[in-house]
Structures are given as structure tokens and as C-alpha cells.
N, C-alpha and C positions, 0 to 999 in steps of 0.2 A: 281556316282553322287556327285557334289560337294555340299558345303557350300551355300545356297541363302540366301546373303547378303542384307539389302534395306535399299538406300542414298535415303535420305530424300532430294527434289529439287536437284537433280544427275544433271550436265551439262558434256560436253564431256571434258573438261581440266579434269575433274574431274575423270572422265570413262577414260585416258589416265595416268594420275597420280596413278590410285588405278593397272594398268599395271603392278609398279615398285615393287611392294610389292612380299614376300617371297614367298608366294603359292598360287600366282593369278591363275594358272594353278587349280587348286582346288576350287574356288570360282566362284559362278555365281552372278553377281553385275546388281541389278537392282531399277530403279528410282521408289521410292513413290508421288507421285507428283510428276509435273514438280515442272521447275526454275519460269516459268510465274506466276503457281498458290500461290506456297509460298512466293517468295523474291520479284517479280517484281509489284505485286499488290498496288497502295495506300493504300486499305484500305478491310480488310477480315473478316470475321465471325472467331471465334476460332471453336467452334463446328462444323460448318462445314467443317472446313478442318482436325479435328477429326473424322469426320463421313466419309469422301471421305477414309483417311487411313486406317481405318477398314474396308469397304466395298472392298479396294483392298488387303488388308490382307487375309481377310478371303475367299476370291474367288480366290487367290491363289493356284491352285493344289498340289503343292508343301510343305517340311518343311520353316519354316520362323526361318531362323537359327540366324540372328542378326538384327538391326535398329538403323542407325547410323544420326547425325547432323552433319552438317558442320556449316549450315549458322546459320546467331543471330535468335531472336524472329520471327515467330512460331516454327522455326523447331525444333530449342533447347530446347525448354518445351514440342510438340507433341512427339519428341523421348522417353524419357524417361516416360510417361504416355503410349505409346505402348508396350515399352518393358516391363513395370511393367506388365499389362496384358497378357502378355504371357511368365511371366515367365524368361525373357532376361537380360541379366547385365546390368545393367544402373545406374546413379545416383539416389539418392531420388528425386520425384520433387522437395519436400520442399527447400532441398540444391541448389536444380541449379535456384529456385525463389528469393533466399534470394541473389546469385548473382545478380540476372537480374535488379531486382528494385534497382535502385541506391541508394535509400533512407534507404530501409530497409540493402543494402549491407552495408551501411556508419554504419551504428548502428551495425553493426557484428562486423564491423574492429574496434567500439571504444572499442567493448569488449574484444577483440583478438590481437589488433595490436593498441593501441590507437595513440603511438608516429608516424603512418605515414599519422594518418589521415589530411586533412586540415581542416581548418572551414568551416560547412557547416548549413545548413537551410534549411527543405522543405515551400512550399508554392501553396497554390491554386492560377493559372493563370488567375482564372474567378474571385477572390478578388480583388477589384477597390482600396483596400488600401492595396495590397500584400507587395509593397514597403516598408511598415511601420513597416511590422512587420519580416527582414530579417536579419536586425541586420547585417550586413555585409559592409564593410567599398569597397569603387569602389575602383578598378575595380573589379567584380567579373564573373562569367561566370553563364547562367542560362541553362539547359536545364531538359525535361521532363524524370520523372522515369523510362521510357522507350522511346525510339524510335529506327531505323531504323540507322546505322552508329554513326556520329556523326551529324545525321539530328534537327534541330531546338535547335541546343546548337551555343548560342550567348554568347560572352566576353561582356559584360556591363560596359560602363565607364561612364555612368552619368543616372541622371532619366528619360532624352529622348529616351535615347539610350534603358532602361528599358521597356517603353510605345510601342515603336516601334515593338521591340522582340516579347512582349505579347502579340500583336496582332495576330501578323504571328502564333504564339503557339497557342490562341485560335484554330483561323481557323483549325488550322491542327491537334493538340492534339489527338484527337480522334481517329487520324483513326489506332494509333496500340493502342491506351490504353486503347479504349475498348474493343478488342480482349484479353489483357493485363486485364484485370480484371475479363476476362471469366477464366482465368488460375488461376489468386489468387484467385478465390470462390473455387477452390479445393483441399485449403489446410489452417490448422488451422494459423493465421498469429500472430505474437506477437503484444499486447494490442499496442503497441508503433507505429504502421503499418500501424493498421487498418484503419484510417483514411487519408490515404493517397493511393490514390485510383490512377491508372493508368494514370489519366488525374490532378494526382500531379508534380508539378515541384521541381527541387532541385536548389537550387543555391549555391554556391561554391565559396571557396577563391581561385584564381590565383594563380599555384605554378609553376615555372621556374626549367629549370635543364636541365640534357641528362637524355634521355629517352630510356628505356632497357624493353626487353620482354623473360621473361622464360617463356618455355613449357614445360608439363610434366603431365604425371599421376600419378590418384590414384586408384592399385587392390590391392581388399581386403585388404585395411589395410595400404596397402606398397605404403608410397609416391616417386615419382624419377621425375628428369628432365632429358630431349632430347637432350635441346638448348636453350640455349641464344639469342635475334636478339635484333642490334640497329633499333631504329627508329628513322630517320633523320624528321626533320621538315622543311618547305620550310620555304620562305627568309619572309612568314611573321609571321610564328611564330604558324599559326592556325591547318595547316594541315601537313597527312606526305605525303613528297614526295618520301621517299626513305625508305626500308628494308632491314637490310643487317644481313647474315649471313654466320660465326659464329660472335656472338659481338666484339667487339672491342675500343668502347669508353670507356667505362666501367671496370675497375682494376677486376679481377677472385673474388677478399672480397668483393668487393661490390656486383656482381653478386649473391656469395650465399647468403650474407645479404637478398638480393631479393629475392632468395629459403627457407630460413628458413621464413620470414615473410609470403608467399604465404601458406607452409606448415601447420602453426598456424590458418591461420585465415580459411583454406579450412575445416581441422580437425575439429574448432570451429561451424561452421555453419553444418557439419554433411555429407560430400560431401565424395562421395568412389564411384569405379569402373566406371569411366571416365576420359577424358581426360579437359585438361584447358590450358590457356595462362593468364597469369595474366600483366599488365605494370605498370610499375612505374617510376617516375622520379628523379634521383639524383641531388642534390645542390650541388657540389664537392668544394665548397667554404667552405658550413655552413656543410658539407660532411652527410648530412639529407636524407632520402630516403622519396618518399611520393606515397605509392598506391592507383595507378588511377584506375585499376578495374581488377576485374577475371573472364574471361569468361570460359563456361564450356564445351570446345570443344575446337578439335585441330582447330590452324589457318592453314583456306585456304591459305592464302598471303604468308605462310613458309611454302607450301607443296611440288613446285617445285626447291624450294629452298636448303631443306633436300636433297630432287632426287641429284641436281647438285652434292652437297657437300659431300653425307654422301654413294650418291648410292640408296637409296630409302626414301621413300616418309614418313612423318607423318601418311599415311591412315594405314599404317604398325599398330600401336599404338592402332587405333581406332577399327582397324578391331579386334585383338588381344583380348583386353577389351570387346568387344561387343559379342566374341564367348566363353567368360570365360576362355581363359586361359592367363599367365602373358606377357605384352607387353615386345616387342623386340625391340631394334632400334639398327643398325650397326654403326659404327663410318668412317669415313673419307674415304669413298672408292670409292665417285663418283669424278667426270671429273677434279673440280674445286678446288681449295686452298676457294673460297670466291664465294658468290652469291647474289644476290639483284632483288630486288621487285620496279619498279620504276612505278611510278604516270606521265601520262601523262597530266600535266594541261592545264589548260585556267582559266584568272580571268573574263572575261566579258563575260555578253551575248551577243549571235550572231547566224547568220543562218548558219551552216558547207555546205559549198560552195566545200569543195574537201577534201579528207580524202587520208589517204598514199595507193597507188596500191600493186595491189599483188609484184609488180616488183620492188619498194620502200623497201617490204618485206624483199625480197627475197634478194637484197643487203646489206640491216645490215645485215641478217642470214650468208650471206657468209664473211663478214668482218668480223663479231662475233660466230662465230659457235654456233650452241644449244640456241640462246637469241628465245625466244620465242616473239610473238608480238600479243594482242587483242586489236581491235578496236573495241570502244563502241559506236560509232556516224556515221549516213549517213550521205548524202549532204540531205540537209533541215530539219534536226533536228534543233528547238532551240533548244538551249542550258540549257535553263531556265526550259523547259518541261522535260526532262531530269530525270530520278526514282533516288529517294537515293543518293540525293545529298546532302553535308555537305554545312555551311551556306558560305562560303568563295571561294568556286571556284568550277568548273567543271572538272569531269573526261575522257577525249578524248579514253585515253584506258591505258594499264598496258604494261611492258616489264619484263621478267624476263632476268637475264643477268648474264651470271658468270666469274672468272675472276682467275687469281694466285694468285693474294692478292688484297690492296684497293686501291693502287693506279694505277693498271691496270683497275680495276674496273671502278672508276671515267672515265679514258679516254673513256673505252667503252659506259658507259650508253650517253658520251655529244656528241660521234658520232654518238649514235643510234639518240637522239633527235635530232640531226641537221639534218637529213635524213629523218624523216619521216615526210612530208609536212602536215600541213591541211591549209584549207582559210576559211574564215567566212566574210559574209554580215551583215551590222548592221540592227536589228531590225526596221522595218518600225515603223514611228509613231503611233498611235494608240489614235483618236479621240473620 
């Protein structure tokens, strides 16, 4: 009998990805919840998707040998509150809380790491005079102490632009930050915190740079990184469009600069026996580093990525941690020199009229070998309707893609895009 393993919202990339790993042959991998009930939802009960995991835990016939997260909020605060109850390696919640709320993370990193902080401000979105008291010079960026991606985070360049944001934030705040406050009642929060409740906004100074992503864990004690990944940003600046690994923009001293500040500030807040990704951005002028945040789980977006490059996958890592004993990761022995994570966008809304065929597919896949392709859209989806979307553009679907090096790379990802059709109708008016 092997190992029974439970991914928390499991999808089949995922269930195909955990394939690659050393002793899959020995593990049996099974979903806690769907994708639908955790990630896809607008808006959830925290308890009751607490009470769903345990009701399938414990009616399990079986040992319940680990319980792992991929995805952000819920599943990265329900992992480690189930694993405590029975017993399982996991992080403290308190550590992977003091991540999650951005507000309270910023207050970790001035004590840990103060020189990469930027300026920032919390603020109630529901205060009609919030503006007044932000203290913050435009442009700055606003989004809530929690959400979903990079969902209801606006760049703010004037007081209109300010008025507009809050709006949309009201409406919508609530629906993960009050799930998001069912998580912080269950643990003791610094005096500095407390008032800054789920349905708190942060707002932030603008900081510019190339932008770089260490992975890596923390067992027992013993910190190490995986990988490095650039993150490209599209042509306007907001979102990314591309992930590439192993990094590249970024000189190897800057990178560990990036390792040792991640290392300090993880230690600082109390974080052990999980995995994380942390990002930051370099100024290579003013050569200033500035951390944008660390999440406390491997990233999905580098997990077929590792596969291409390394030969197996980051679940390696997580599985390893999650079963107590010390993470492994191979070096350099899958297909590729280089691999990438590509954003398939759209800036407007519209109604998708046609999306790429199987046989659209199946022609990158043979010009590209091994590029994988998800489509996230039918024909008559708006666009606008659309789950977990960031405030700047739409996601049509993802390409993994790998290559010898980056400049085979590029040619491939702008063949695959030129290939894969979609059409869109404009929204009817609406009287």
C-alpha cells in the first residue's frame, strides 16, 4: 500500500505533473475538494470548506499520510490547520497568515528586511475621507489585504482614478475577506493588525525594475532554494506575460541577494516545514532590490516548467516536506536548456466567437514538441464574466513552452501565438 497523499482543489495538469515525481509509483494522490469548490467560486464560507475537509478526511478508510496547497487563499490556510490536526508537517498557520495579509506581511518585512520595503499605508475602503489619510504621493497602486490573483489591485494616478477603484473594491471586497477573517479569528494577531480586518486595503508606492522569483523550502530548520524564474511583464507594464526558467535577466548576486532577504524575513515571521516562492524587483540602475511578496507554497506556474528543465516537477518538494522527510530536487536532466509559462491575453471585452481547435493544437505541439496548450474560454463567454481575473486584461488560456536557450524560446512562444486563432463579438449595448 502506498502513501495517500491529498491536493487540496487537485485539477488533472496537476494529477499529470505529480506523475513526474521520484516515487509516484508509491503514492496514491487524491483530490480534497474540487477546483470548482475552492479556486473557482466568487465568494465561500471559510468553515464550511473546513468542515467539507474533515468530513472527507475522516471518512476516508484509509492512513491520511500528507495534505498539501497549491492554490492562494483558501487552500493555503485550510492545508496547514488540517495538517496540524493530525499531526502532518506543515507550516504554522500564524506564519503562512502573516504572509497572506499584505498589510500585516509589510510590517514583518520592516522588521526583517526594512531596506526592500516600499512605502506603504493600510486604509478602510468603506472611509469616504480614506484619501486623506494615505499619505502617499500618485501614482500609487491600491489593492485589498487579501484577494484572489492580482484581482482588485489598481495603479492610482489621480483622485478620480482613486474614487473609481473604491467603488469596484467595495462591491467586491467582501467576498474573500470575509472568509479571510474567519482564518485570522484563529490566531493571536499583533496589536498593530488587529484593526485591519480582511475587508482592509493597502496602498503602496510604485516600484519599477526586472522582476525575479526564488523557490524554495523550509525543513526543519534547513532553508534552500530550487530556482530562480524571470518574470517578464507585458507591453503595458501591469501584468505578466511571460515565466521563464532558469532566470536570466538577473546577474547569479543579485539572485542570492534575493535568497538571503527571502531567508531573513521567512525565519523572522516563524515559517518552517513548507515550501514558498517569494518576488522581488530589481532597480539595476539605483541596483536596489524591493520584495513584493512570499507566498507559502510551491508555484503551480513553475511546476511544468521544473518537469521540462530539471526532469521533474516542484510537487517533488512538496510532497517530500508534507511526508517529513527532507526535499529533493534533481538538477538539469529534463528535455530542455530553458522553459516558459506564457499568458495568453486579450485587453477588451467581448463575446469569444471561436477559440483554437484541437487541430490548431495539435500543430504548435508538432512544430514545438512537448508545448502544452489550456484553453480557458468557449465561444460565448464574455470575457468580462470571466473568474479571477486581474484589473488590466483577460486570460484566453496558458502555453507552457521549452526551448535550448531564450532565444529559441521567443521564436517559439510568437509561433505558437500566431497559430492559435480565437474571434470575439462586441458586447451588445445594454439599455
Amino acid at each position: 500500500m502506498g502513501k495517500n497523499i491529498f491536493i487540496l482543489g487537485l485539477t488533472d495538469m496537476q494529477r499529470e505533473e505529480l506523475g513526474t515525481v521520484r516515487d509516484a509509483k508509491n503514492y496514491q494522490f487524491h483530490g480534497l475538494l474540487d477546483y470548482h469548490t475552492l479556486v473557482a467560486p466568487d465568494e465561500y464560507v471559510f468553515e464550511d470548506l473546513l468542515t467539507g475537509c474533515r468530513e472527507k478526511l475522516d471518512a476516508f478508510p484509509g492512513t491520511v499520510d500528507a495534505i498539501i496547497a497549491h492554490w492562494d487563499f483558501p487552500t493555503s490556510v485550510l492545508a496547514p490547520i488540517l495538517a496540524a490536526e493530525r499531526g502532518i508537517p506543515a507550516p504554522p498557520l500564524r506564519s503562512v497568515l502573516a504572509c497572506e495579509h499584505k498589510y500585516w506581511s509589510r510590517l514583518a518585512q520592516q522588521e526583517s528586511v526594512p531596506d526592500t520595503v516600499p512605502r506603504f499605508a493600510s486604509f478602510d475602503p468603506f472611509d469616504d475621507h480614506a484619501l486623506d489619510s494615505i499619505g502617499l504621493e500618485f501614482p500609487f497602486w491600491v489593492k485589498p489585504v487579501k484577494s484572489h490573483s492580482s484581482q482588485l489591485g489598481f495603479e492610482i494616478g489621480d483622485a478620480a482614478a482613486f474614487h473609481e477603484a473604491i467603488a469596484e473594491i467595495r462591491e467586491r471586497i467582501g467576498l474573500v475577506g470575509h472568509a479571510f477573517d474567519e482564518a485570522l479569528r484563529r490566531v493571536d494577531l499583533p496589536e498593530a493588525v488587529r484593526g485591519a480586518s480582511g475587508t482592509t486595503c493597502l496602498a503602496e508606492q510604485v516600484i519599477t525594475g526586472i522582476q525575479a522569483a526564488p523557490e524554495g523550502t523550509m525543513f526543519n530548520g534547513e532553508f534552500s532554494v530550487h530556482g530562480v524564474f524571470d518574470m517578464h511583464k507585458d507591453a503595458t507594464g501591469h501584468s505578466f506575460d511571460r515565466l521563464d526558467y532558469p532566470a536570466s535577466t538577473v546577474p547569479p548576486e543579485v539572485q542570492q541577494r534575493m535568497i538571503d532577504i527571502t531567508e531573513r524575513y521567512l525565519r523572522h515571521v516563524g515559517f518552517d516545514n513548507g515550501c514558498f516562492n517569494s518576488e522581488f524587483m530589481w532597480d539595476e540602475k539605483e541596483d536596489k532590490l524591493w520584495l513584493i511578496e512570499v507566498n507559502t507554497r510551491i508555484s503551480q506556474s513553475h511546476s511544468d516548467l521544473f518537469a521540462k528543465v530539471d526532469g521533474m516537477s516542484n510537487h517533488e518538494v512538496a510532497i517530500d516536506i508534507a511526508l517529513g522527510t527532507p526535499p529533493r530536487m534533481q538538477r538539469r536532466h529534463g528535455s530542455f536548456g530553458v522553459a516558459a509559462k506564457c499568458i495568453i491575453p486579450h485587453y477588451e471585452d467581448g463575446i469569444v466567437t471561436r477559440v483554437p481547435s484541437n487541430e490548431d493544437i495539435a500543430r504548435v505541439q508538432k512544430a514545438v514538441p512537448e508545448t502544452k496548450v489550456l484553453i480557458d474560454v468557449r465561444p460565448g463567454d464574455r470575457l468580462a464574466d470571466l473568474p479571477n481575473q486581474d484589473a488590466y486584461r483577460y486570460v484566453l488560456g496558458t502555453m507552457y513552452i521549452g526551448a535550448e536557450d531564450i532565444a529559441q524560446l521567443e521564436k517559439h512562444v510568437d509561433r505558437a501565438l500566431a497559430e492559435l486563432p480565437f474571434e470575439f463579438e462586441p458586447v451588445p449595448n445594454q439599455h
